[in-house]
C-alpha positions in Angstrom: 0.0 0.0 0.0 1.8 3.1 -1.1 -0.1 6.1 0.7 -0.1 10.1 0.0 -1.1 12.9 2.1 -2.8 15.5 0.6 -3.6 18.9 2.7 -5.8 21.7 1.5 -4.8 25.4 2.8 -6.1 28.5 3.1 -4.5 31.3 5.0 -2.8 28.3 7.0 -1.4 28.8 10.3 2.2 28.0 9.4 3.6 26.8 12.6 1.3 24.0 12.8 1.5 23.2 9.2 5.4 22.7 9.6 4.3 20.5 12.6 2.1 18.2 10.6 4.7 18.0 7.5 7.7 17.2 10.4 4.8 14.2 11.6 4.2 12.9 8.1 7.5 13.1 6.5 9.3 11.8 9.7 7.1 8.5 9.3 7.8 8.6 5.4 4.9 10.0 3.4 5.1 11.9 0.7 2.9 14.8 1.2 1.3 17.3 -1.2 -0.3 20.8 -0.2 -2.6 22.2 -2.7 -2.9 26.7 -1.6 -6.1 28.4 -1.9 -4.8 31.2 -0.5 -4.3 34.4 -2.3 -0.3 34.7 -1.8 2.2 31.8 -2.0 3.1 30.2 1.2 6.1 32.0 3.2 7.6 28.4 4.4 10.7 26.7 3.8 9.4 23.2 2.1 11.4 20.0 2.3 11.9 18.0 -1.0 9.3 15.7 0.2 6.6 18.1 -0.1 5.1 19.2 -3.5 3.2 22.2 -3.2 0.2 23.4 -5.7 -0.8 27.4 -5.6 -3.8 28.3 -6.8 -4.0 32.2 -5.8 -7.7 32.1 -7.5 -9.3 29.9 -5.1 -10.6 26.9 -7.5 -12.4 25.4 -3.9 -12.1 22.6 -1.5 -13.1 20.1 -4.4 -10.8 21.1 -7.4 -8.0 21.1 -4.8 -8.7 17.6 -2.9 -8.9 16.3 -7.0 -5.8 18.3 -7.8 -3.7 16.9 -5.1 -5.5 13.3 -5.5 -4.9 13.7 -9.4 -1.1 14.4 -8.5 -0.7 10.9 -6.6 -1.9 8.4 -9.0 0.1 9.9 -11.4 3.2 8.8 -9.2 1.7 5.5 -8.8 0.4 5.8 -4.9 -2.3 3.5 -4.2 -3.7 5.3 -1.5 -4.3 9.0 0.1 -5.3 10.5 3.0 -7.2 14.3 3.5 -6.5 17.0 6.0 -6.9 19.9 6.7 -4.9 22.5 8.0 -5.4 22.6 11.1 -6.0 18.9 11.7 -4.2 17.0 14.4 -2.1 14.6 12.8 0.1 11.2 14.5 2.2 8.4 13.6 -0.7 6.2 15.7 -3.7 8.4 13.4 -1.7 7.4 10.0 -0.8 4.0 10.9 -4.4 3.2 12.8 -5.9 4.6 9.3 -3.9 2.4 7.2 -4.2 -1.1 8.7 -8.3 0.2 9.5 -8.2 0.2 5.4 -7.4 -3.1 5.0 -9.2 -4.5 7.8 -12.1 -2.4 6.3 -11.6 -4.4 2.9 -11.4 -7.6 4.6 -14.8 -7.1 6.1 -16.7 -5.0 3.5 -15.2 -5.5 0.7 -15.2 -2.8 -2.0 -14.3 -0.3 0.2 -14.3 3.7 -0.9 -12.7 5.3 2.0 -12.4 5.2 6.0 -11.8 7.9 8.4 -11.2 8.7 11.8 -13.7 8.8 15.1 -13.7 12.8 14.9 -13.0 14.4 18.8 -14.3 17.4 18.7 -12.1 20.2 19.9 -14.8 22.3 21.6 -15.5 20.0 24.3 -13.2 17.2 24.0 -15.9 14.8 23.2 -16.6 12.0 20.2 -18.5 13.2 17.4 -21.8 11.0 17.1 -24.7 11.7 15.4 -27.9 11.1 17.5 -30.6 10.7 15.0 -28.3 9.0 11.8 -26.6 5.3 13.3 -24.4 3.3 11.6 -25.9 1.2 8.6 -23.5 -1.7 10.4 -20.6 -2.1 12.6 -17.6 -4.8 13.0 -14.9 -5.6 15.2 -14.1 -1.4 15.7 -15.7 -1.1 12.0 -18.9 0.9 11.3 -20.2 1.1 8.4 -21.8 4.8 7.8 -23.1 7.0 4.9 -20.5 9.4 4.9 -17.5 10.6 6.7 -15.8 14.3 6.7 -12.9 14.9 4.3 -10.1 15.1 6.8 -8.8 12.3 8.0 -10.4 10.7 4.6 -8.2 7.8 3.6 -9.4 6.7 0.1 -8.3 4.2 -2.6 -7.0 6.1 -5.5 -7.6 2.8 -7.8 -11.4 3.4 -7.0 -11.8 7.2 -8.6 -12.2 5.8 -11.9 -15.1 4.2 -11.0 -16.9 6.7 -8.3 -15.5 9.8 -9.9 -13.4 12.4 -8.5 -15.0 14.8 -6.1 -17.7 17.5 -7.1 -15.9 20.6 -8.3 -19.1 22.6 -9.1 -20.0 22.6 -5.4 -17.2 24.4 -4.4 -16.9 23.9 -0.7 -19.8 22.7 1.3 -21.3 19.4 1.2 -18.1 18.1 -1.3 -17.3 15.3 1.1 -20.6 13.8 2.3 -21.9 13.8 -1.4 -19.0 11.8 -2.6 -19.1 9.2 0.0 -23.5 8.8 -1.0 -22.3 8.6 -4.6 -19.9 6.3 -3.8 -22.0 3.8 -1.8 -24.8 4.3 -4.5 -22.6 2.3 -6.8 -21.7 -0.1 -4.4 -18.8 1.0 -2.2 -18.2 1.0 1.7 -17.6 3.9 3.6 -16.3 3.0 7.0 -15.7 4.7 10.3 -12.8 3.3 12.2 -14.4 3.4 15.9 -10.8 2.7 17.9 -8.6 5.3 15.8 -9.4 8.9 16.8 -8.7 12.5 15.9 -9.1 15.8 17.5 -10.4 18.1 14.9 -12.4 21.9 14.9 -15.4 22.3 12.7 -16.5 25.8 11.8 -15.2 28.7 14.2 -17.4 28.1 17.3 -20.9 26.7 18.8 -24.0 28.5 20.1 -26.6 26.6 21.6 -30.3 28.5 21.2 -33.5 27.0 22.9 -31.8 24.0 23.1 -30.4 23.4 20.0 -26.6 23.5 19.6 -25.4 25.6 15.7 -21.4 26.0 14.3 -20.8 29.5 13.5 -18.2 29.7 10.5 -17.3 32.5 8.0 -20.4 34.3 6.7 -19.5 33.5 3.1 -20.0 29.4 3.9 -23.5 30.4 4.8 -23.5 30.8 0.5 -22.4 27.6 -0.1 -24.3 25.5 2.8 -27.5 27.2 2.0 -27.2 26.5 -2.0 -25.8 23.2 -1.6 -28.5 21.7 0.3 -30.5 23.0 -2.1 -29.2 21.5 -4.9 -28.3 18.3 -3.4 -32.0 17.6 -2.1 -32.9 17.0 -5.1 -30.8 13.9 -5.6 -32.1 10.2 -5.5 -29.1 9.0 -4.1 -28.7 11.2 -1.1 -29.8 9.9 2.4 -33.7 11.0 2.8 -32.7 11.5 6.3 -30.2 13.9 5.6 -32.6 16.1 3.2 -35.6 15.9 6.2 -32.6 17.6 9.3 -31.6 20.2 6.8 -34.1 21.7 4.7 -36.7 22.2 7.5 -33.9 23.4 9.1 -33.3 26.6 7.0 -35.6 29.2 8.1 -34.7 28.8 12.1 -30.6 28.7 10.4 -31.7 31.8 8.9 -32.9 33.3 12.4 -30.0 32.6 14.3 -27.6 33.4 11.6 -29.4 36.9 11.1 -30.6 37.9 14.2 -27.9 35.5 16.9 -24.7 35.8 15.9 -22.3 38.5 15.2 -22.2 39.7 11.5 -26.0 39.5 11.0 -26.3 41.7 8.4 -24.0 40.0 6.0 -24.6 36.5 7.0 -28.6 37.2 6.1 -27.0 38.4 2.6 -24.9 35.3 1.8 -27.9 33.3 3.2 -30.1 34.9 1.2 -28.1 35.1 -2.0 -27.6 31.0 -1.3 -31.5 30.5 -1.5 -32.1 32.3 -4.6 -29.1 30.3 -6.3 -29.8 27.3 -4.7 -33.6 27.1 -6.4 -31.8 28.3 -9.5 -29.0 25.5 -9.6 -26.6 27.7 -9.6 -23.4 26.3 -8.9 -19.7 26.8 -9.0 -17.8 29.7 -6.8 -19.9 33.0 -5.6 -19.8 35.6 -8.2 
């Protein structure tokens, strides 16, 4: 199993990032960082490391399939996702790439596995109280989609599923790749005993009960439109379209009304529904 890393940046926090190349070159990956970000990374980069700029901002999905793209041409096997800021380990990479073939062994065609995600704000395992796991084995559970860092996925497989969603940009890329990769027949497998301490979104607010991430008011753009324009696909989870698009006018409330930036979060939100009936896709003009 020859295994990549590839991590998407934006405006990274460079001190951490040299932490998570020293991790993954010390325990011999090759590692690839494809930049969003408007100005080339100030960072001293060992040979090691490739590093992809794109000071236009193609999005989360054209950079995941740039850096992807990039590996099976060198003949990896295998690749793993971060981002950023993620917390990365010799016991997370190793525990991710024996979890892979263990996966295999039980499931079969397998698409991808990831990580039981910690989450950073309080310390505590990330899972979801309505959606369970369509099966679980021996520290294996068998879900409908996992978040893209942490990701380890068979580069062998992309022909067949396709590479991610460009068009959407940034929200929703990972979750609709892992449904359109079990609709044709693929695992996608949470590995219960390997964990990792990740941050979604920039904090949480809980109102009447109800707990909501607060992120950059621009995502509000792309959640909004995405959910739109992914409800109306067979092959995504009927659960998943029942939790979100009720959801959107008390979103819109809090988003508008709760936290800080009202104003301009009820803009992106709003310019996100009109687009999102539209099926409008690709980056916010």
């Amino acid at each position: 199993m020859k295994t990549g890393v590839v991590i998407i940046l934006f405006h990274p926090d460079t001190s951490h990032l040299s932490r998570m190349l020293e991790t993954l070159i010390d325990s011999g990956y090759r590692v690839v960082l494809v930049d969003n970000s408007p100005h080339e990374l100030k960072l001293a980069l060992p040979q090691e490391v490739v590093y992809l700029h794109y000071p236009q901002n193609i999005g989360i999905a054209a950079a995941q399939n740039r850096g992807l793209s990039h590996l099976a041409g060198q003949q990896f096997s295998h690749a793993v996702l971060f981002d950023q800021d993620s917390a990365v380990t010799p016991a997370l990479m190793e525990g991710l790439c024996a979890g892979f073939v263990k996966a295999q062994a039980h499931f079969g065609k397998v698409a991808a596995v990831g990580p039981q995600i910690i989450c950073e704000f309080y310390n505590q395992p990330v899972k979801p109280k309505v959606q369970q796991a369509v099966d679980v084995r021996d520290g294996l559970a068998s879900v409908k989609q996992i978040i893209a860092s942490g990701m380890m996925l068979s580069l062998s497989e992309l022909e067949t599923i396709g590479h991610k969603e460009e068009s959407l940009f940034i929200d929703g890329v990972d979750h609709e790749w892992c449904w359109r990769a079990r609709d044709k027949g693929f695992s996608v497998v949470k590995l219960t005993d390997v964990t990792m301490l990740h941050k979604q979104g920039d904090g949480r607010h809980k109102v009447l009960g109800i707990t909501f991430k607060r992120g950059a008011p621009v995502r509000l753009y792309y959640q909004v439109r995405n959910v739109l324009i992914l409800s109306r696909r067979s092959y995504v989870p009927l659960y998943w379209k029942l939790r979100n698009i009720p959801a959107i006018p008390l979103r819109w409330l809090i988003n508008r009304w709760v936290f800080d930036n009202g104003k301009q979060r009820g803009r992106y939100f709003s310019k996100g529904l009109v687009d999102g009936l539209k099926g409008k896709k690709g980056p916010l003009e």
